[in-house]
N, C-alpha and C positions, 0 to 999 in steps of 0.2 A: 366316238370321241369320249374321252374321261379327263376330268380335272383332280391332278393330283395336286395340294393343299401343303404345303407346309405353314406351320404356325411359328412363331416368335413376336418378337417386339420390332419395330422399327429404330434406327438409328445405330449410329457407330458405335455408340456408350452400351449397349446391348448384344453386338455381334455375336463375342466368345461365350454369352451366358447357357449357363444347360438346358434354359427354357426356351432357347432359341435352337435346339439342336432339328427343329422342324425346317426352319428357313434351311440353315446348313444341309439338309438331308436334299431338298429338292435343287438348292444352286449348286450343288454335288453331279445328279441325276442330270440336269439341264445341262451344266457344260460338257459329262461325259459322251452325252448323247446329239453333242454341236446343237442344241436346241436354238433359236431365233434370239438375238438380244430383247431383252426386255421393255418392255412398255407400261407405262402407267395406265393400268385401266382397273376398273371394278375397284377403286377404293385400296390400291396394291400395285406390285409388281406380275405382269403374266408372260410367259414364255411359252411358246409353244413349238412342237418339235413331234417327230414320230420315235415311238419305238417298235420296233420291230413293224408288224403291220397294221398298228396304234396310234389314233392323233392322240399325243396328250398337251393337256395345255396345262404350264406349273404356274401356280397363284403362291405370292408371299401378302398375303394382306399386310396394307399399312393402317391398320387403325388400331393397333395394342391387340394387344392378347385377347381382352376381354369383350372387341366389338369385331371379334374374329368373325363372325358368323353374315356380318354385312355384308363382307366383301365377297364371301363364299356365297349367299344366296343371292347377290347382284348376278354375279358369274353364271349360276346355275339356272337362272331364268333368260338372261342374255342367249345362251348356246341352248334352251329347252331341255336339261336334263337331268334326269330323276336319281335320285339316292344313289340307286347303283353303280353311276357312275364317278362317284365322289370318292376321294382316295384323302384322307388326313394324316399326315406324318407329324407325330407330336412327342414330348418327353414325358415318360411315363418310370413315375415314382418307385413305384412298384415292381420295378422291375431289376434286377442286377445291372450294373454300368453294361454298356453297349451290349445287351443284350437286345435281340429283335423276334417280335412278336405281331400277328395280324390278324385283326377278329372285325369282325362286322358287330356290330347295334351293340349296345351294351349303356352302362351310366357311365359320369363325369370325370369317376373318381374326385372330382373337387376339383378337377382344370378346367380353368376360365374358360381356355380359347374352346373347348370340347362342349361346354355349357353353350355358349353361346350359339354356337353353330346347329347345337341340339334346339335351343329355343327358337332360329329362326325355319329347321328343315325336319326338324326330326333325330331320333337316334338311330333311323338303319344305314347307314353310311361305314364305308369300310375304311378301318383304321387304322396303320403301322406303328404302333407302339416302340419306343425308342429309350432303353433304360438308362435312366440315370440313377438309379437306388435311390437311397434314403439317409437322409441326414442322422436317424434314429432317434428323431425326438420332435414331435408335430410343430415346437416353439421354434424350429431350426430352418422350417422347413422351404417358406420366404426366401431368408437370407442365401441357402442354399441352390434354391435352382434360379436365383438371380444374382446366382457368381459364376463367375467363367470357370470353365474346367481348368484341371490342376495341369500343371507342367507334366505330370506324369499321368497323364490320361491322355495327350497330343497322338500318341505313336495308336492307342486302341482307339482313339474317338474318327481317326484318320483310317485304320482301316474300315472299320464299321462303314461308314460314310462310302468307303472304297465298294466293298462289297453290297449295298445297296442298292448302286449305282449297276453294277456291273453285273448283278441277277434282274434287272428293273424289267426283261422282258416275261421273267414269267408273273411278274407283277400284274402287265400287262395284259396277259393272257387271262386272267384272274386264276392263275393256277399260287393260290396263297402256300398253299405246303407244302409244294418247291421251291418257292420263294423262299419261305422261311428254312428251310434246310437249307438251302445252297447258299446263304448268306450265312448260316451258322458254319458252314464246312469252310466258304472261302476265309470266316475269321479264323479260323483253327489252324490255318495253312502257314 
């Protein structure tokens, strides 16, 4: 069993923002894959569904970004399971727009919802990094990943999300670097 994790904020007024493009990635992944309609548990949204020959069960915490980590370790002790099974899908600064990227343990870069999560489990938890670049000026940086993507990012933000979705079994597999290739190739397509 593995809990894959999307972060974001709760509420309508938050949906399109880049900092939610975690929630997006897993209600992407959850519908593609007919997952179970959702239920309020563990302080969130959970779904659960197989992929391939994988339970996984998708968490959208509801308690903000910043008290991401409640809901993820409520979760994690509920079903008894260890780091390795933890899959975090978040928006990642650092990175080019919709570029996709997946690395186990590392630091925060300065995201809340990744801090937190680190304060209550640790940092070896594995994590799909999800780019949204960079405003290019740290005074921007706020304002920016708590604005909805632009009209012209809809057609790349929708394939990305597409292609996430539709390589999610070797996610599953933990084969990370055919994941990551074959979501780069289906965006290329």
């Amino acid at each position: 069993m593995q809990l894959w994790v999307g972060l974001g904020n709760p509420g309508a007024e938050y949906a399109a923002h880049r900092h939610n493009v975690g929630f997006m990635a897993v209600d992407t992944i959850a519908e593609t894959h007919r997952f179970a309609p959702a239920q309020k548990k563990f302080s969130g949204w959970l779904r659960e569904g197989r992929i391939g020959t994988e339970k996984i069960l998708a968490l959208k915490p509801a308690t903000f970004m910043n008290e991401s980590g409640r809901a993820v370790s409520e979760a994690m002790r509920f079903y008894k399971l260890g780091p390795d099974a933890l899959t975090v899908f978040h928006d990642e600064l650092d990175l080019a727009p919709f570029k996709v990227k997946v690395k186990r343990g590392g630091g925060t870069a300065g995201h809340n919802g990744l801090r937190s999560i680190g304060q209550h489990l640790g940092p070896d938890f594995r994590r799909v990094r999800l780019g949204i670049g960079h405003p290019g000026h740290k005074d921007r940086v706020t304002g920016y990943v708590l604005g909805n993507f632009a009209k012209a990012e809809q057609d790349p933000l929708a394939d990305m999300l597409g292609a996430l979705a539709a390589e999610a079994d070797w996610l599953a597999k933990d084969d990370d670097v055919r994941y990551m290739n074959d979501v780069a190739l289906r965006q290329q397509a």
